[in-house]
N, C-alpha and C positions, 0 to 999 in steps of 0.2 A: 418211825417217821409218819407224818401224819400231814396231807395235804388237803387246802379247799381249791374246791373247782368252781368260779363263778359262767356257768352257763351248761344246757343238758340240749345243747346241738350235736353236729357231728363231730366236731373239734372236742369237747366238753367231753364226750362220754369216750371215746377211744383213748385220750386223755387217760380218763378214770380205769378204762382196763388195762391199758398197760400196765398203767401204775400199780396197781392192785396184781398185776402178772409179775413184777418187781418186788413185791411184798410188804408195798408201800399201802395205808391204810388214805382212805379219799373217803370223803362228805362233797357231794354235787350242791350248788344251789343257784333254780332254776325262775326267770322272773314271772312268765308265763304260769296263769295260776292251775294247768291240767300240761299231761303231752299233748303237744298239736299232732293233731291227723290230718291236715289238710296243709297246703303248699307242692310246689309242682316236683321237679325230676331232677337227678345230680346224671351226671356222666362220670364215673368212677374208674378211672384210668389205669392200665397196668401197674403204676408206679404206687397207687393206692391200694388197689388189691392183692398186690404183693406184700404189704405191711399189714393190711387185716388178714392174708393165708398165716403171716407168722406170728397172729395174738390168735391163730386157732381157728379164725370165720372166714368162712367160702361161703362168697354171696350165690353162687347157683346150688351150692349142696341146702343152704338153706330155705331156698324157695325165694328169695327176696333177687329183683330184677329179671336181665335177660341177657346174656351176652352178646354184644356187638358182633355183628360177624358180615357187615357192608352196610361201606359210607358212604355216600355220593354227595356232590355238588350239584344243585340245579341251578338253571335262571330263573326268574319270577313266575315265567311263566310254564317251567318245568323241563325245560329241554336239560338232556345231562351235560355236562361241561365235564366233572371229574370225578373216578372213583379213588378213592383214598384206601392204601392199601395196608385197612387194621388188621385185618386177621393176621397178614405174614409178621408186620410191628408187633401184635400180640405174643404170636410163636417167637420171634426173636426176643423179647424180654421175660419169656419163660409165666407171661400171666394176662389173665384176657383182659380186655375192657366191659364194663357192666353197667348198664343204664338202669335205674333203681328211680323208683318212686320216692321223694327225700322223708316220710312219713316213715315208710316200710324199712331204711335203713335205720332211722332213729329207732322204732320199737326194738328192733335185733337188737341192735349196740345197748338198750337199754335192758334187754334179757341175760345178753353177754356180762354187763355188768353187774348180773348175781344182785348179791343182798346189798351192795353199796349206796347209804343213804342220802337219795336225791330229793331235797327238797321244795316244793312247785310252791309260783306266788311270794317267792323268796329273793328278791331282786337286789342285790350288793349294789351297793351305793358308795360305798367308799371301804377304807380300811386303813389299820394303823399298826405300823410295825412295835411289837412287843416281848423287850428282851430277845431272844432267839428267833422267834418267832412270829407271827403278825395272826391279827384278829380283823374281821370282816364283819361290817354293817351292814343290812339287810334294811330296806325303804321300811318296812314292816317293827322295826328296832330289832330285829333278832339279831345276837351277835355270834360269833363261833369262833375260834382259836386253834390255830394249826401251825404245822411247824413250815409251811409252804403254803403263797397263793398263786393259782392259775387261773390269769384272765381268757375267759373264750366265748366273753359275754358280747362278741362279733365286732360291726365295723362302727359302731357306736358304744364301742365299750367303757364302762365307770371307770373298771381297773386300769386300761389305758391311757384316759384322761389324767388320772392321778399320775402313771406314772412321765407321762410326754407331757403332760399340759396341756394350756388349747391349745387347739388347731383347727385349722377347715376340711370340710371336705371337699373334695373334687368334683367336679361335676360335668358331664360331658355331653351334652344334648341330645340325650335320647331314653326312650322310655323301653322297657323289656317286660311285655304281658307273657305269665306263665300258668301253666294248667294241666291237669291231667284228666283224661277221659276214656271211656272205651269207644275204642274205634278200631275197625282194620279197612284197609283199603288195595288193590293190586298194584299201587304203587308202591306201596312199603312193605317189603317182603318182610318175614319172620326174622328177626333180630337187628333189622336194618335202621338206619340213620340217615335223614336225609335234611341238607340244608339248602333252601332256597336265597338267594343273595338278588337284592336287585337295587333300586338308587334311593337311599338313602333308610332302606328297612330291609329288614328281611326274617326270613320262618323257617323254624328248625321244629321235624317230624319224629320222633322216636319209639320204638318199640320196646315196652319196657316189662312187658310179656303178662299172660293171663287175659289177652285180648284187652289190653291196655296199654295208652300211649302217654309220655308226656310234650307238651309242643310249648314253645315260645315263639315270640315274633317281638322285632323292633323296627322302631320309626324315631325318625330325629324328628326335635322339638326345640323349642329356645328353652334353657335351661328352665327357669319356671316352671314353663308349661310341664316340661317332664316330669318332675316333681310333686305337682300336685293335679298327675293327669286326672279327671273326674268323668271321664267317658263313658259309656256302653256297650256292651258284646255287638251292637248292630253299628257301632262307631267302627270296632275293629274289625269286622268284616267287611265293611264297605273299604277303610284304608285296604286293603286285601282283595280287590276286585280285579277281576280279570289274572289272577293269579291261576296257578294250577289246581287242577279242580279239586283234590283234597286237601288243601289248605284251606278254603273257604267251608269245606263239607267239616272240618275236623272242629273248625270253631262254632260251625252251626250247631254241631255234637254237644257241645257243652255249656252245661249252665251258667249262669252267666254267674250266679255265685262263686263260681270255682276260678274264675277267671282274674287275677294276683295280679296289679302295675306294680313297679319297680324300678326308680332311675336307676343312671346307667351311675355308680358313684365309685370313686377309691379313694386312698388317703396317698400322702406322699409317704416314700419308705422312709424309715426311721429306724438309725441304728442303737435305739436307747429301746429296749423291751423290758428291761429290770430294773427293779428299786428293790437293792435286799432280797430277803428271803420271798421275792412276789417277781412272775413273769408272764408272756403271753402267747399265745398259741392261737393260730388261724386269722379269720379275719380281724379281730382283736390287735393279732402283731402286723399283719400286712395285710390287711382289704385291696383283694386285685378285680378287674374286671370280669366279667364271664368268658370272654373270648378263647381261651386256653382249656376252660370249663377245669382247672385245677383249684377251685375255692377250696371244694370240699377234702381235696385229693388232698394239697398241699397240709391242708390241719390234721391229718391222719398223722403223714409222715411226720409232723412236728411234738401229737401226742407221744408218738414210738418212741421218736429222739430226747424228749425230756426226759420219761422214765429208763430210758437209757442209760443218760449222763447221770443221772440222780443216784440211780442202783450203782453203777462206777463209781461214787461220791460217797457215798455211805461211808460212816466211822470214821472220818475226818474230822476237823475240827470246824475246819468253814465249810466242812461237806456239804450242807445245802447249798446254800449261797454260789462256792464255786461249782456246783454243778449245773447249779439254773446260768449261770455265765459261760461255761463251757458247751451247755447246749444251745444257748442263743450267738454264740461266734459260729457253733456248727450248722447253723440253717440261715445264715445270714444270705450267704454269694448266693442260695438256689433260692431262698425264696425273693431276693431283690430283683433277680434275672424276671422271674414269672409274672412277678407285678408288671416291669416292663415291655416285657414284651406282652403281656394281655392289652396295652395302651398301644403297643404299634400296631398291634394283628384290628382290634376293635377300629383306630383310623381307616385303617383299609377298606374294613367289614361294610363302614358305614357312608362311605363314599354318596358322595349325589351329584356331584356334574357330571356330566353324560360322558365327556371326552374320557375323566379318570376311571367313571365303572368299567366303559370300553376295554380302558387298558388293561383295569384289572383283570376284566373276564378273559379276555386274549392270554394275561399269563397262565389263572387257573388252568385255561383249555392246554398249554401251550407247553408251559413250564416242564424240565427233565424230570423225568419219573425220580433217577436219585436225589435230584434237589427236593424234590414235596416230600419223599419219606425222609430224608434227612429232618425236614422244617416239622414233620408231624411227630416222629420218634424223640426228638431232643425234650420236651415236656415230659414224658414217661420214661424216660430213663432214670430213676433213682436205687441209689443202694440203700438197703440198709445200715447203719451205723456199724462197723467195725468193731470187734471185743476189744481195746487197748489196753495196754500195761495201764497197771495202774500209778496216774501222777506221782510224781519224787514230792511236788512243791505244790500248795494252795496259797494264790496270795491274798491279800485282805480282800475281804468279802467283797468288795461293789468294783474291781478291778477287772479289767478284762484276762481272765484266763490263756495261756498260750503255755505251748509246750516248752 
C-alpha cells in the first residue's frame, strides 16, 4: 500500500510516520519551497503527547519544548485571578503537556520520518481518482500515483475543496500576533504559562525552554481590518500599554520580523471528509480556533487513527476505501465537539463590554475548583484507538462504514 500525503506540517508528517509504523509506504508533498524555521509555539497537550510517546517520540527526552508545570490566569494588568491545575490533569492522564517551538517540532517529526520522500515547492493542486487508486497534481505539473490521498494541506486546503466544494470561511473579528523570542522574566517561572485576558484582547506568555518563549496576543477588529492587519511591532505595543510589565518588555524583545498576524478563522464542520480512496486530517478536515490550543493536538491523534484503521483494513477488498471511512466516522463526535467548543471558549475570551468581562473575571476568580478542572481536562482526554476484531462485512467503497 502506498499513500500521498499533501502537506509536511504537524498533521502531514505524523501522518507519514504512523503510517510508515503500519508498514504502509508514504511520498509527503510540501508547497513551501524549503522547511520553514520560523513561526511561533503550539501547546501540545496530554492527549497529544500521549499519541507521539506511542509512535516512539518523547518531546523532553528529545530536547524539543519544556514541559508545562504552572498555569495562571492574569488580568491585563497582571493581578492573578486563576491557577489551573495542569500538573495534577497531567498525572491524572498518565502524560504532560509540552509547549514546543512549532519549527523545533516539525524538524523532529521530519527526522522521525527517516528516509520518507518529502517533496518541497510541490504544492497539489488537485487530483483525480485512478482505477483503485488516485494520482495528484502538483501546481509545478508533477504528478504521482498512490494507492491513498491524505489532505493536511491545512485550513485552505486544495484536497478539501475538491472533495466539500466551495465554501467560506469564518471569520470572527480578531487578529492573533505570534512570535518567539528569548526572554526570561520573574514573572514566568521555569515551565510556566501565563495568560493575560482583558476587554476585548488578550496575551498568552509561555516557556518553551532554552531560555526561550513563545507569546501571542489578540485584539478585536472589524473582520477586514483583521485580515489584512498591516501594522508594526510599535502598533502592538502601544495596543498593550499599561499592561503588565512583561508583556510590553517581551514584545519590545522581539524583532519585529518575527512578529506573524493571523486572523482569528475556522470553517463550518463537515461530515463529508472522503471521496474514494482520498481523506483529510487536521486542519484540512476541521479548522478550529486557537482557544482549546488543540489544532495541532487534534491532527496528531487523527494521523494515529488513520494508519490505524488502514493497517485493520489491509487485504480486503475495499480495504482502503473502507478504512479511510471507518476512520473518519471514528474521529467525527471528538473532533466536531473541539471545533465547538474552541467557538464558545474564544466568545468568552474575547469579550469587551465591561459589564460581560466583569462577569467573566468574577467566575474565573470564582468558579468551583471541580468545575474548571473538569472544563480544562475534558480537551485532553483522548484514548487511543482500540485493537478491534477484524470487520465480517466492507460495504462499497464511498458508504459510511458501521459495525
Amino acid at each position: 500500500m502506498k499513500a500521498l500525503v499533501a502537506g509536511a506540517g504537524v498533521g502531514g508528517l505524523t501522518t507519514a510516520i504512523a503510517l510508515r509504523a503500519r508498514g504502509i509506504d508514504v511520498e509527503v508533498f510540501e508547497a513551501a519551497p524549503e522547511a520553514r524555521t520560523s513561526g511561533g509555539g503550539l501547546g501540545i497537550a496530554c492527549n497529544a503527547t500521549k499519541v507521539l510517546a506511542a509512535l516512539g517520540i518523547d518531546l523532553p527526552s528529545a530536547g524539543v519544548g519544556r514541559v508545562c508545570e504552572r498555569f495562571t490566569l492574569h488580568t491585563a494588568r497582571g493581578r492573578l485571578m486563576r491557577e489551573l491545575p495542569i500538573s495534577s490533569i497531567a498525572a491524572e492522564l498518565g502524560s504532560p503537556v509540552v509547549n514546543v517551538r512549532r519549527a523545533d517540532l516539525v524538524t523532529l517529526l521530519r527526522d522521525e520520518a527517516g528516509d520518507t520522500p518529502i517533496h518541497h515547492g510541490a504544492e497539489v493542486v488537485g487530483y483525480e481518482r485512478a482505477g483503485g487508486g488516485v494520482s495528484v497534481v502538483c501546481a509545478d505539473g508533477r504528478t504521482a500515483t498512490g494507492d491513498l490521498l491524505v489532505g493536511a494541506d491545512g485550513i485552505r486546503s486544495a484536497v478539501r475543496a475538491r472533495v466539500v466544494g466551495p465554501e467560506p470561511v469564518n471569520e470572527y473579528g480578531y487578529v492573533c500576533w505570534i512570535a518567539t523570542t528569548a526572554f526570561e522574566h520573574p514573572a514566568l517561572p521555569p515551565g510556566g504559562a501565563a495568560h493575560y485576558w482583558g476587554r476585548g484582547q488578550r496575551f498568552g506568555l509561555i516557556d518553551i525552554g532554552g531560555g526561550d518563549v513563545y507569546w501571542w496576543g489578540t485584539k478585536n477588529f472589524p473582520v477586514g481590518q483583521a485580515r489584512r492587519w498591516a501594522g508594526t511591532k510599535d502598533d502592538v505595543r502601544r495596543y498593550y500599554a499599561g499592561w503588565a510589565s512583561e508583556v510590553g518588555e517581551v514584545i519590545a524583545r522581539t524583532p519585529e520580523t518575527g512578529i506573524v498576524s493571523v486572523p482569528a478563522q475556522d470553517r463550518d464542520f463537515t461530515d463529508r471528509w472522503g471521496d474514494g480512496p482520498v481523506t483529510l486530517v487536521g486542519d484540512a478536515a476541521h479548522p478550529m480556533l486557537t482557544s482549546l490550543s488543540q489544532g495541532a493536538g487534534s491532527a496528531i491523534e487523527d494521523g494515529y487513527a488513520l494508519a490505524h484503521h488502514l493497517a485493520h483494513a489491509n487485504g480486503h477488498p475495499d480495504g482502503v476505501v473502507a478504512g479511510l471511512r471507518r476512520y473518519e466516522h471514528a474521529r467525527r463526535e471528538r473532533t466536531r465537539w473541539l471545533v465547538s467548543a474552541s467557538r464558545r471558549l474564544s466568545r468568552t475570551e474575547q469579550l469587551a463590554h465591561p459589564v460581560a468581562v466583569g462577569l467573566r473575571d468574577l467566575v474565573i476568580r470564582y468558579a468551583p475548583a471541580s468545575a474548571v478542572r473538569k472544563q480544562n481536562l475534558a480537551p485532553m482526554r483522548a484514548e487511543l484507538p482500540a485493537e478491534p476484531e477484524p470487520p465480517t462485512r466492507y460495504p462499497s467503497a464511498d458508504k459510511e462504514i458501521t459495525r
